[in-house]
C-alpha positions as semicolon CSV with decimal commas, in nm:
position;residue;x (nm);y (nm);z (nm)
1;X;6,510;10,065;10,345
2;X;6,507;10,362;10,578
3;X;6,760;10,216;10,802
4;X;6,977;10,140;10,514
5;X;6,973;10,511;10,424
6;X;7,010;10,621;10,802
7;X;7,345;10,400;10,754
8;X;7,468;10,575;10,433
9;X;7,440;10,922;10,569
10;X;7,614;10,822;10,885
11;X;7,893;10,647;10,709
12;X;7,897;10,992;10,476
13;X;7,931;11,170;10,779
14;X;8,226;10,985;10,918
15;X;8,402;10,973;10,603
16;X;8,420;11,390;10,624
17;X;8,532;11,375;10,967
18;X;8,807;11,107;10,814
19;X;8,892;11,357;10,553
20;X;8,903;11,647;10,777
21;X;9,175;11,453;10,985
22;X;9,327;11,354;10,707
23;X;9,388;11,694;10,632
24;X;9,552;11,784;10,941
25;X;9,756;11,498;10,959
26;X;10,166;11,546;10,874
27;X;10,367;11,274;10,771
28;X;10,701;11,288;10,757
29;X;10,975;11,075;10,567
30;X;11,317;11,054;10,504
31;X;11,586;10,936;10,278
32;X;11,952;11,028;10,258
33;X;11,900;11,389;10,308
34;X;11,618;11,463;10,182
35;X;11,294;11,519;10,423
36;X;10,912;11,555;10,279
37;X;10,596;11,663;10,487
38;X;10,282;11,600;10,331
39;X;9,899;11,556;10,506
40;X;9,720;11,281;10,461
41;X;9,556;11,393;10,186
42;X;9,893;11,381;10,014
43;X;9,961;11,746;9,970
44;X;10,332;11,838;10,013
45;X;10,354;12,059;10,339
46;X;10,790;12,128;10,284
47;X;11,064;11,953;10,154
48;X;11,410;11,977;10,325
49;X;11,729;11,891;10,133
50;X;12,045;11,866;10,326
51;X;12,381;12,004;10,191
52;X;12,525;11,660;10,151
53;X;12,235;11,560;9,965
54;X;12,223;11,883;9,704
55;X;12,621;11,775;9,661
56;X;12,539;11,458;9,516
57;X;12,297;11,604;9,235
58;X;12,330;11,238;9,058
59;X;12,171;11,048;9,298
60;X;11,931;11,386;9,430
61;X;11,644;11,275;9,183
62;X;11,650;10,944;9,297
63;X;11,662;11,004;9,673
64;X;11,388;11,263;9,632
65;X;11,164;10,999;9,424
66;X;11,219;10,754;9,721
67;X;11,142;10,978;9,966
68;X;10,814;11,110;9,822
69;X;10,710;10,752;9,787
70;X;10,775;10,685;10,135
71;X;10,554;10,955;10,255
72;X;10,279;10,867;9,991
73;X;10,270;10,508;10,123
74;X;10,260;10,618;10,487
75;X;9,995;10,833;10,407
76;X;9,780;10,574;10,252
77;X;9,854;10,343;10,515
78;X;9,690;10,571;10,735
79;X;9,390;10,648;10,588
80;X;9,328;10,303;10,499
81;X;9,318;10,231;10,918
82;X;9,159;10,508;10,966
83;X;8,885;10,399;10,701
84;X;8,905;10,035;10,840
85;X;8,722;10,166;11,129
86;X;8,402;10,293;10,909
87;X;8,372;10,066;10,682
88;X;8,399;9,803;10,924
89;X;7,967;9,835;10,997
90;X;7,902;9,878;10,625
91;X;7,800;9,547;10,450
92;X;7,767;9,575;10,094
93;X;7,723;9,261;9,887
94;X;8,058;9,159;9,681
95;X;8,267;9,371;9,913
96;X;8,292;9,141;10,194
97;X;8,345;8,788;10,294
């Protein structure tokens, strides 16, 4: 039981080291003009939207909901590897094979 414990606080401990990277961690996408930079925690660093892009305000919405999506899946694509890595020595019945 105390071993078990000595596991959770350990995996505790990595997971706010994770989060700390996460934090620090820029991803950047783009689409058609438009550019978003957001951490891994998915907090928007900047947006950049070109001339060409701010021209065409009919499709601007659309390439802006794109690219935001983009960067959000990056991001969690990240942070699940990064996780993958933890959770790998935790074995907790009905979450494994």
């Amino acid at each position: 039981m105390f071993e078990k414990a000595k596991d959770l606080y350990r995996l505790q401990k990595q997971a706010r080291e994770i989060k700390k990277k996460l934090k620090n961690t820029h991803i950047e996408a783009d689409y058609e003009g438009v550019k978003v930079i957001i951490n891994g925690e998915q907090e928007v660093i900047k947006v950049e939207i070109s001339d060409e892009a701010i021209a065409d305000k009919s499709k601007l919405g659309e390439n802006l909901e794109k690219c935001f999506n983009k960067a959000i899946k990056k991001s969690q694509q990240i942070g699940a590897e990064m996780m993958k890595d933890v959770m790998g020595g935790l074995n907790i019945p009905g979450l494994g094979a």
